[in-house]
One Martini backbone bead per residue (centre of mass of N, CA, C, O) as a GRO file, in nm:
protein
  371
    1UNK     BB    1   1.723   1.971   2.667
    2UNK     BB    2   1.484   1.818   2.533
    3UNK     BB    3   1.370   1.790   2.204
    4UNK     BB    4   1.116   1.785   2.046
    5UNK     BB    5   0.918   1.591   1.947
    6UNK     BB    6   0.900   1.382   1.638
    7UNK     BB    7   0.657   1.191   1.477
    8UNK     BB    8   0.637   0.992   1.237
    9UNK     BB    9   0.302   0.995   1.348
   10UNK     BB   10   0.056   1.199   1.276
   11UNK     BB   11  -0.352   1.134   1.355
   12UNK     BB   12  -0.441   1.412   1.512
   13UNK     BB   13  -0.437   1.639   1.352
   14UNK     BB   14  -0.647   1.514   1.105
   15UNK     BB   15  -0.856   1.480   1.290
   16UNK     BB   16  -0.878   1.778   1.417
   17UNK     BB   17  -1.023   1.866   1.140
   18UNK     BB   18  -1.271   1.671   1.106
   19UNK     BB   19  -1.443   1.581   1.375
   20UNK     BB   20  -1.730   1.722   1.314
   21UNK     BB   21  -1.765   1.527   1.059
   22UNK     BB   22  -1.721   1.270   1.206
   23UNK     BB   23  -1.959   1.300   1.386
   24UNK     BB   24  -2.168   1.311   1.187
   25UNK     BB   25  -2.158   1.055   1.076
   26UNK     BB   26  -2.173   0.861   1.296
   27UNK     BB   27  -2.426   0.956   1.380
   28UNK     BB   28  -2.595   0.809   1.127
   29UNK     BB   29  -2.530   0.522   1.204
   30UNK     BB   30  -2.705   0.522   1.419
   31UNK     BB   31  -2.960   0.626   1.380
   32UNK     BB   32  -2.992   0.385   1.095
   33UNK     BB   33  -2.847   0.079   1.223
   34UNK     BB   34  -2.660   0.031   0.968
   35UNK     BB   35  -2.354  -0.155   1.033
   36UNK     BB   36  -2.441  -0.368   0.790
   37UNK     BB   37  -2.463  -0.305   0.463
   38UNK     BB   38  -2.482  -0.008   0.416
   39UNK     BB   39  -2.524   0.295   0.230
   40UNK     BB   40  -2.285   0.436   0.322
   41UNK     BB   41  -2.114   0.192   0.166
   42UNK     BB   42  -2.207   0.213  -0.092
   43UNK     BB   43  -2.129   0.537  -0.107
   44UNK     BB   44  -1.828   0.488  -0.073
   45UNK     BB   45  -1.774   0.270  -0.331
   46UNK     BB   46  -1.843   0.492  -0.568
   47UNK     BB   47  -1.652   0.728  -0.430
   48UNK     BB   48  -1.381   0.551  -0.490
   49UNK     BB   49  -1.391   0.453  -0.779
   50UNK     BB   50  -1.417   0.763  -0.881
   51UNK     BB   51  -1.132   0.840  -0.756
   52UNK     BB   52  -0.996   0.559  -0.924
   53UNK     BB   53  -1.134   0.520  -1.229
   54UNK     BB   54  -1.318   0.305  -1.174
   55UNK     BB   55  -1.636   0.142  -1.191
   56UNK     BB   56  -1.541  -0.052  -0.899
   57UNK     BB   57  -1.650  -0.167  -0.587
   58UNK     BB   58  -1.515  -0.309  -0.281
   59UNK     BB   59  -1.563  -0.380   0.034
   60UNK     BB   60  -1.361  -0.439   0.304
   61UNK     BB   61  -1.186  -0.531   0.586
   62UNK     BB   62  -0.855  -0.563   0.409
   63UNK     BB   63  -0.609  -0.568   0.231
   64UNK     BB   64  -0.580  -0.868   0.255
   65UNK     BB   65  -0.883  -0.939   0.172
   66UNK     BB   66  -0.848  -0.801  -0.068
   67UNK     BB   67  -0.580  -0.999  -0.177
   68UNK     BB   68  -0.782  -1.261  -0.142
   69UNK     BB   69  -1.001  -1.211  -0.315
   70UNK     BB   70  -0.900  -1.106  -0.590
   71UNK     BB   71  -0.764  -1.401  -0.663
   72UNK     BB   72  -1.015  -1.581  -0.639
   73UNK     BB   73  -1.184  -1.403  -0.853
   74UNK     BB   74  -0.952  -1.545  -1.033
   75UNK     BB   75  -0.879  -1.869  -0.976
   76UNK     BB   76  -0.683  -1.908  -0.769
   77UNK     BB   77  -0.448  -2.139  -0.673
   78UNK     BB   78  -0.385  -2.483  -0.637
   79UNK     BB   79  -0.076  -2.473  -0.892
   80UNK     BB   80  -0.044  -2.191  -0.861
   81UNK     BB   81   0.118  -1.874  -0.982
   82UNK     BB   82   0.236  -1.542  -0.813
   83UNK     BB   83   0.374  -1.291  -0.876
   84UNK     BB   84   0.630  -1.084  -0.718
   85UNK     BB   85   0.783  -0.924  -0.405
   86UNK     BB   86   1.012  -0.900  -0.128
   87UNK     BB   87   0.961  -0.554  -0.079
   88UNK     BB   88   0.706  -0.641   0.148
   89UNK     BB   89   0.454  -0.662   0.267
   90UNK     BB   90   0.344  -0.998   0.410
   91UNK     BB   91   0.115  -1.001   0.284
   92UNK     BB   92   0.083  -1.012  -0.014
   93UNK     BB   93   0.219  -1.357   0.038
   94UNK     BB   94  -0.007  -1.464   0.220
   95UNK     BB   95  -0.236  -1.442   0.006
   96UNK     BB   96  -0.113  -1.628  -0.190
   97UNK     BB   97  -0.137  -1.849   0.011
   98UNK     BB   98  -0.432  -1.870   0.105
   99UNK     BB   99  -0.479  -2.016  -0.196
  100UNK     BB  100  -0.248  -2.201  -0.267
  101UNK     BB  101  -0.037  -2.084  -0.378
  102UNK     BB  102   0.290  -1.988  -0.562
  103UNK     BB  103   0.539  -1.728  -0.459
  104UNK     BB  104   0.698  -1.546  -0.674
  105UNK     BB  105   1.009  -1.375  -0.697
  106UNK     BB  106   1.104  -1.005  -0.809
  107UNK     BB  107   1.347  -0.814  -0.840
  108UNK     BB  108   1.423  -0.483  -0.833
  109UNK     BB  109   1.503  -0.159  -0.854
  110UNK     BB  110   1.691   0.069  -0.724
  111UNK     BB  111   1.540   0.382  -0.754
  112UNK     BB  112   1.220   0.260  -0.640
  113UNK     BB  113   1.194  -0.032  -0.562
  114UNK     BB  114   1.037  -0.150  -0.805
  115UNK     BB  115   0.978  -0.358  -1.037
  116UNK     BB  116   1.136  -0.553  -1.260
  117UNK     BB  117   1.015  -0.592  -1.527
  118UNK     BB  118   1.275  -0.726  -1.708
  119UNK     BB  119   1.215  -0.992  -1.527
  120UNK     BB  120   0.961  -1.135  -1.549
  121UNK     BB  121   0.987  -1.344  -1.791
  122UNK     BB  122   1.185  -1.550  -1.623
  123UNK     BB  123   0.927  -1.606  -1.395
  124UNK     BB  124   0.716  -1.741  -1.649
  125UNK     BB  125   0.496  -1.985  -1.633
  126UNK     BB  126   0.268  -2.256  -1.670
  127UNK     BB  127   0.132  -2.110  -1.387
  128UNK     BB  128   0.124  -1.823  -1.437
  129UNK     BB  129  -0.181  -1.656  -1.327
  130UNK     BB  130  -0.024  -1.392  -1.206
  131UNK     BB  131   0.028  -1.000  -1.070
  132UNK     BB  132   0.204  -0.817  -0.827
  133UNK     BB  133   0.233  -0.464  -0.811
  134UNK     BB  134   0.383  -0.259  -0.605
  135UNK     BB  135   0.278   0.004  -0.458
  136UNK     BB  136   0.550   0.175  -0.305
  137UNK     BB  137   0.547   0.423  -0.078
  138UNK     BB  138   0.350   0.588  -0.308
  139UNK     BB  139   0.416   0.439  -0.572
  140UNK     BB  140   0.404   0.328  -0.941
  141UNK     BB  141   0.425   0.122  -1.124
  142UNK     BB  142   0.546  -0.002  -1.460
  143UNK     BB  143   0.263  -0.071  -1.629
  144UNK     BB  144   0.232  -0.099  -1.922
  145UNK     BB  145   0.459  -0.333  -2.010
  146UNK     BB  146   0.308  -0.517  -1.782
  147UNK     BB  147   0.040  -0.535  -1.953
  148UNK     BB  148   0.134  -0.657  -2.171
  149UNK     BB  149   0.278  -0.932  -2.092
  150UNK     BB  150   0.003  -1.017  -1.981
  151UNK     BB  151  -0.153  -1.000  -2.264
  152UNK     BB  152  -0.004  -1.225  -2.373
  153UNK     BB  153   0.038  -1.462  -2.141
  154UNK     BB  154  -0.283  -1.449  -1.971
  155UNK     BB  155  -0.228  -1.236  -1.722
  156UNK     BB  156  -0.307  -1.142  -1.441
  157UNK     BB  157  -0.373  -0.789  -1.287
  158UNK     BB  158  -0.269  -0.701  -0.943
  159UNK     BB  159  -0.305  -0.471  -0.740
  160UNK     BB  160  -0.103  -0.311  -0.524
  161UNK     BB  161  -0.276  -0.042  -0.329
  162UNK     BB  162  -0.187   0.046  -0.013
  163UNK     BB  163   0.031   0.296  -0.059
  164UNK     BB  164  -0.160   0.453  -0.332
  165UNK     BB  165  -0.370   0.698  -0.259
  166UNK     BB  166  -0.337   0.899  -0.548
  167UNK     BB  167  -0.164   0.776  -0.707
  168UNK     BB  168  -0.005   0.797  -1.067
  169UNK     BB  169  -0.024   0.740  -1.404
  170UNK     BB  170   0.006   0.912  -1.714
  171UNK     BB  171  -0.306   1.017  -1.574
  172UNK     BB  172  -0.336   0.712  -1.378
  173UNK     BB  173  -0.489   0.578  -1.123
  174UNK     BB  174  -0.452   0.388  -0.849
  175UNK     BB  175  -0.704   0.098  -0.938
  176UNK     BB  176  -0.715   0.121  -1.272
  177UNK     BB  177  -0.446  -0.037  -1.423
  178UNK     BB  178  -0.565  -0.321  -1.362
  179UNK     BB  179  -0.784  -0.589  -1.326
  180UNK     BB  180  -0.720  -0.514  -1.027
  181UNK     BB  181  -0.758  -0.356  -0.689
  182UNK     BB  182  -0.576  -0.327  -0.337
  183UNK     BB  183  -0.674  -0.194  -0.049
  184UNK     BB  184  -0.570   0.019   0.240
  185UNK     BB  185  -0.702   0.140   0.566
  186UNK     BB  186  -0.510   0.166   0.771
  187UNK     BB  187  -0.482   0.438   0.958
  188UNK     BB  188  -0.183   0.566   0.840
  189UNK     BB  189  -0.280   0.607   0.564
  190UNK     BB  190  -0.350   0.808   0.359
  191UNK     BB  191  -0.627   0.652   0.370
  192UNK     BB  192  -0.800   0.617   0.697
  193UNK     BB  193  -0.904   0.400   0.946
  194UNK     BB  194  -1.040   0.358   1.274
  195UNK     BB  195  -0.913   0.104   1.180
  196UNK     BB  196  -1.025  -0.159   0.975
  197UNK     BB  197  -0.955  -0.201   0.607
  198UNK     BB  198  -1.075  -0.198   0.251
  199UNK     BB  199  -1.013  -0.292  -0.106
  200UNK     BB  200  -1.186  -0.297  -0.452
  201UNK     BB  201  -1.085  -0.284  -0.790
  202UNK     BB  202  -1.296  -0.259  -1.082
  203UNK     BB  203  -1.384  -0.360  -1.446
  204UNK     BB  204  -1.556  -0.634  -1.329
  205UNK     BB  205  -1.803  -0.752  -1.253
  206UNK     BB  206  -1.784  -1.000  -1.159
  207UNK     BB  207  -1.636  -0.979  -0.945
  208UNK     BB  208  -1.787  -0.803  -0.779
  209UNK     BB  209  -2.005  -1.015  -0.721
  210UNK     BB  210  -1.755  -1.233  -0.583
  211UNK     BB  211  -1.692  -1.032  -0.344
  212UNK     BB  212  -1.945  -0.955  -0.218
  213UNK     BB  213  -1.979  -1.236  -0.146
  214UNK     BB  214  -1.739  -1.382  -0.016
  215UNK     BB  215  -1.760  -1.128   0.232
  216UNK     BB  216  -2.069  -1.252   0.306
  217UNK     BB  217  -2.047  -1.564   0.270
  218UNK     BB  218  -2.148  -1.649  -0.023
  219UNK     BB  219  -2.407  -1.459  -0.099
  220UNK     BB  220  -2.516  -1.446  -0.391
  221UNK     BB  221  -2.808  -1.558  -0.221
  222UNK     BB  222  -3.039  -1.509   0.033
  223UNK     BB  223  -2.889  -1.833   0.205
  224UNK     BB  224  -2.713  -1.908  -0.050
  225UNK     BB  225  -2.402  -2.129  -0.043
  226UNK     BB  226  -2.212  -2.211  -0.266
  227UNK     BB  227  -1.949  -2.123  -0.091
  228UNK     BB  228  -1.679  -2.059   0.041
  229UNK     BB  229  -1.664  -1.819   0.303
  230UNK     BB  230  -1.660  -1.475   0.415
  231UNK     BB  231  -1.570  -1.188   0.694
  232UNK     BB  232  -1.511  -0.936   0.489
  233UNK     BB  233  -1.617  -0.667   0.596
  234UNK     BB  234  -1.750  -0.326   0.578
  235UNK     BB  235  -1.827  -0.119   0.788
  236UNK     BB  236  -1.998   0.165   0.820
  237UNK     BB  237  -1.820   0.323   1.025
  238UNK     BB  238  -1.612   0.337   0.812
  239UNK     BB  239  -1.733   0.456   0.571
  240UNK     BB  240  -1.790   0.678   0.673
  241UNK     BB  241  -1.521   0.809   0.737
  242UNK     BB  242  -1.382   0.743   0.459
  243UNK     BB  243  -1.553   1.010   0.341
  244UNK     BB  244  -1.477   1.230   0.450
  245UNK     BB  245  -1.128   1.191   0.368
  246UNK     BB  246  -1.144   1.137   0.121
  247UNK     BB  247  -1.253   1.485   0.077
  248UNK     BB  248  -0.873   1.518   0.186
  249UNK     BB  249  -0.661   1.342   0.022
  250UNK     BB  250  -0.513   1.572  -0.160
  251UNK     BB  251  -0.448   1.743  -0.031
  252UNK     BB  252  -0.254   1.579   0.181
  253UNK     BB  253  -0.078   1.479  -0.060
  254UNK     BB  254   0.055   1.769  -0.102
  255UNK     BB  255   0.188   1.752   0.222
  256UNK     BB  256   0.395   1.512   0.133
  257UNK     BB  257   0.502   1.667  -0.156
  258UNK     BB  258   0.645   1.861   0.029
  259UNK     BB  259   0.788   1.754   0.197
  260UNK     BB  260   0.947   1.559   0.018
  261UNK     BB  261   1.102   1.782  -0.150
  262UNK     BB  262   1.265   1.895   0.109
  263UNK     BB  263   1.448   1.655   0.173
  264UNK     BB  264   1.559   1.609  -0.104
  265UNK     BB  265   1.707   1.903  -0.100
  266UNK     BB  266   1.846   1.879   0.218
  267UNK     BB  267   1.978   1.552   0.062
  268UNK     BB  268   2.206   1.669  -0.149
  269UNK     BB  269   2.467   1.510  -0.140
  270UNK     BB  270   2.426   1.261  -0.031
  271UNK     BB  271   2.483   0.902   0.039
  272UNK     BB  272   2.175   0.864   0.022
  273UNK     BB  273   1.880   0.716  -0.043
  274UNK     BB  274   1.651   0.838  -0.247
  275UNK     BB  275   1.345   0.904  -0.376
  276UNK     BB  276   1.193   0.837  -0.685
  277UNK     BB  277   1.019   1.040  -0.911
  278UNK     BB  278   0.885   0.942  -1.214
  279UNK     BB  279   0.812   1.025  -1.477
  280UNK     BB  280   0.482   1.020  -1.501
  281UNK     BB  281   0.431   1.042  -1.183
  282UNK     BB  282   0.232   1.059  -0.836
  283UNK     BB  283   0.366   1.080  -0.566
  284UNK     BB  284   0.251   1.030  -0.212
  285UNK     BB  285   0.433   0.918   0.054
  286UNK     BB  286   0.361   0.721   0.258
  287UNK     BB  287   0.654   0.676   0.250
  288UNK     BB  288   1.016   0.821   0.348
  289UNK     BB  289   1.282   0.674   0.270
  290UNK     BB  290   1.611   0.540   0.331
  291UNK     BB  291   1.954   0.496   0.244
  292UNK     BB  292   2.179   0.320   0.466
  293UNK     BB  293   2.514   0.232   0.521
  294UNK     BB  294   2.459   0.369   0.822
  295UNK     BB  295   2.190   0.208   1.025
  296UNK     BB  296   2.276   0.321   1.356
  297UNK     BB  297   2.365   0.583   1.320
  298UNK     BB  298   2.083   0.687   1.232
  299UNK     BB  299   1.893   0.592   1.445
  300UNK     BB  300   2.073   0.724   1.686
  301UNK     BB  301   2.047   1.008   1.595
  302UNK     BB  302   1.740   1.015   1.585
  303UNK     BB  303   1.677   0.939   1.888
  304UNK     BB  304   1.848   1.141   2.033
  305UNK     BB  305   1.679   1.407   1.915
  306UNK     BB  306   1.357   1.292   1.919
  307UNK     BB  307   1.315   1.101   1.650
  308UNK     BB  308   1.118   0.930   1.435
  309UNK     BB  309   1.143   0.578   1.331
  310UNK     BB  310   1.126   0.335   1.076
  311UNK     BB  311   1.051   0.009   0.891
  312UNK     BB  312   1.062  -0.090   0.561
  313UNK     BB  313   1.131  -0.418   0.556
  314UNK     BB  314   1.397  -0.561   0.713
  315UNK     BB  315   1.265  -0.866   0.581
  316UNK     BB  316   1.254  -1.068   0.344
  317UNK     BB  317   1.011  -1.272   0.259
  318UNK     BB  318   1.271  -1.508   0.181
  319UNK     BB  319   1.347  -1.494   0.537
  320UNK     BB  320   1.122  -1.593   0.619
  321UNK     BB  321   0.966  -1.858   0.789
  322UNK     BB  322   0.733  -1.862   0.640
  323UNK     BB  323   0.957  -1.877   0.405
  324UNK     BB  324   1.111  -2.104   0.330
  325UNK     BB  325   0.966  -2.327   0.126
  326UNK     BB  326   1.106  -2.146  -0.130
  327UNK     BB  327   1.400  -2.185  -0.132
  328UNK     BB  328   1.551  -1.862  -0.070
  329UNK     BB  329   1.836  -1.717   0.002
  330UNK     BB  330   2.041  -1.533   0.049
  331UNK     BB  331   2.112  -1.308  -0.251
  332UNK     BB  332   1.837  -1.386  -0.436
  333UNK     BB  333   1.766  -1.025  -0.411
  334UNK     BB  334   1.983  -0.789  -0.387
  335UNK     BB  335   1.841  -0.526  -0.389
  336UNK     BB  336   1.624  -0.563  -0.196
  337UNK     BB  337   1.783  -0.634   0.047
  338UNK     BB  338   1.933  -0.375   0.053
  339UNK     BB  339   1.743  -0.160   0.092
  340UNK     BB  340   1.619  -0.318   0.314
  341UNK     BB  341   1.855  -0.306   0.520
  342UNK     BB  342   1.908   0.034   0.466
  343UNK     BB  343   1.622   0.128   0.602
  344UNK     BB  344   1.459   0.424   0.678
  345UNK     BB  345   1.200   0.646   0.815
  346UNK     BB  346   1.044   0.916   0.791
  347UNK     BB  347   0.881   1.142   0.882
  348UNK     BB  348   0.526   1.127   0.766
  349UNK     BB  349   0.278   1.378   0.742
  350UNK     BB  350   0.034   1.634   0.669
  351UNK     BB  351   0.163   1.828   0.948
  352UNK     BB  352   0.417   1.846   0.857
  353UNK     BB  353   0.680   2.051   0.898
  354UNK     BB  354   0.954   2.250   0.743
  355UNK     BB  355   1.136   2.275   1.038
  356UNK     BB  356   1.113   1.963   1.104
  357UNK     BB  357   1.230   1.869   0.807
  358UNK     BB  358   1.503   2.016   0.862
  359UNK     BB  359   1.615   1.890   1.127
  360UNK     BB  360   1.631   1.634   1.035
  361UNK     BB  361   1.842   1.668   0.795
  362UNK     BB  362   2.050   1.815   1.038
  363UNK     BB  363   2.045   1.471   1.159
  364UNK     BB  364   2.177   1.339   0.863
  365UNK     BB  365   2.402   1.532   0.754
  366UNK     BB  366   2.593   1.485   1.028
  367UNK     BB  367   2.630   1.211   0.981
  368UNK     BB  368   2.734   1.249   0.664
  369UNK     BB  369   3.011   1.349   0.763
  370UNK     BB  370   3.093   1.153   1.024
  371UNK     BB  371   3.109   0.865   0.850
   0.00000   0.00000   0.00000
């Protein structure tokens, strides 16, 4: 008989929790048929600031639209240059070309799999306007030298922070950390929305203004359109359900650490890579890969068990179709492509079980005994 599927993701369970708190939320906008830039929306935009220690927040559509806004907020465009890395969803470098700059990639840590400071400085041209540190699956980056360096040189810093709700660094939340940051809530993310959303946060009054317009089709004053914007707005019926679960995200956030905590303690001494939590970061694990030397053979075993695994991100951007002519070839990252070659996810939220959590880990195991 074959074995309980175990699901990469369950977002049933964190549902069927909040249900009726849920439906009493939805039930407000319906009530109040403010369905587009209503109080919710205000409510919420207040809550997740406070949340993030940010000054200022901006709902939009997406974290695409968030990391595309933000950009634009400070004046990025074509001829303009942004740095980031190549071990990220291909939005993060979207947002980047849809402004017309030009992306530059730096290769990242092998122990965090996160931007390596020590390269930036290579990297920076008198084109560079911009700095995307990506907090990627659910830690942040090493911010501080990040921010002296961009202090020294006149550069932006944008958080990529679609992946680190509630993740901080040296006891401040991702979101604070640079001069904006952005959001996604997609269903799946720690903090997740019933369909598509995102957020800006910032502490520049100017910034959340020139956001707020731009999501609203650049009405800076109503009827009256300075310049081309766009409809990126964040509907009031995601804001309403991401206030309810808003106020169980750090619960939820505690049982990725526990789940993490359990795999990591599981998998010692064997030869995968696995997440390091840095002294004085608090990670989230949105996301819990492993570094496999054999990646078939583990995708194999996790299958045949009926075990749910994912791939974050199997290709990095720099050998992307719609990035070619980046004239980046394989092994000019060779850190990120390692890691991205042989990375596999398990599953990971918060109502991950301690049995299920062993079942894998002894399903890790078997494969690097055998192999």
């Amino acid at each position: 008989m074959m074995a309980r599927k175990i699901p990469f993701i369950d977002l049933q369970t964190s549902t069927r929790e909040i249900r009726k708190e849920i439906d009493d939320a939805v039930g407000r906008v319906f009530d109040s048929t403010a369905f587009i830039l209503g109080p919710e929306l205000e409510s919420f935009e207040s809550e997740f600031a406070k949340y993030c220690e940010a000054p200022y927040c901006a709902g939009v559509h997406s974290g695409t639209a968030a990391l595309h806004l933000a950009l634009l907020c400070y004046g990025i465009g074509p001829g303009d240059e942004v740095i980031t890395v190549p071990n990220t969803f291909i939005a993060t470098i979207e947002a980047i070309a849809m402004t017309g700059a030009r992306p530059v990639l730096v290769d990242v840590r092998g122990d965090t799999a996160l931007i390596d400071v020590e390269k930036l400085s290579a990297a920076i041209t008198p084109r560079t306007k911009a700095i995307i540190p990506v907090h990627l699956f659910g830690q942040t980056c090493d911010m501080d030298p990040l921010m002296e360096l961009a202090k020294r040189r006149g550069i932006v810093v944008i958080e990529d922070a679609c992946q680190a709700h509630g993740a901080a660094y040296k006891g401040r939340r991702a979101g604070s950390l640079g001069h904006a940051a952005a959001f996604s809530f997609y269903p799946s993310k720690n903090l997740g929305a019933f369909g598509e959303g995102g957020a800006i946060t910032t502490g520049d009054p100017k910034v959340l203004e020139k956001a707020k317009a731009l999501r609203h089709h650049a009405q800076f004053t109503r009827n009256v359109h300075r310049e081309l914007g766009f409809n990126y707005r964040l509907d009031s019926l995601q804001a309403a359900i991401l206030r309810v679960k808003l106020g169980r995200l750090d619960g939820w956030n505690e049982k990725r650490r526990t789940a993490a905590k359990r795999y990591i303690d599981n998998l010692k001494g064997t030869r995968f890579w696995l997440p390091v939590e840095v002294a004085g970061c608090r990670h989230v694990y949105h996301l819990f890969p492993i570094g496999c030397p054999d990646k078939n053979a583990v995708t194999k075993a996790l299958t045949d068990a009926n075990i749910g695994w994912g791939e974050h991100y199997p290709i990095p951007a720099h050998l992307q179709p719609a990035f070619s002519h980046l004239g980046k070839a394989e092994g000019s990252y060779p850190v990120a492509e390692k890691l991205m070659r042989e990375g596999v996810s398990l599953p990971m939220f918060p109502g991950l079980e301690s049995p299920d959590v062993d079942r894998v880990s002894e399903v890790l195991r078997e494969v690097d005994r055998s192999v």
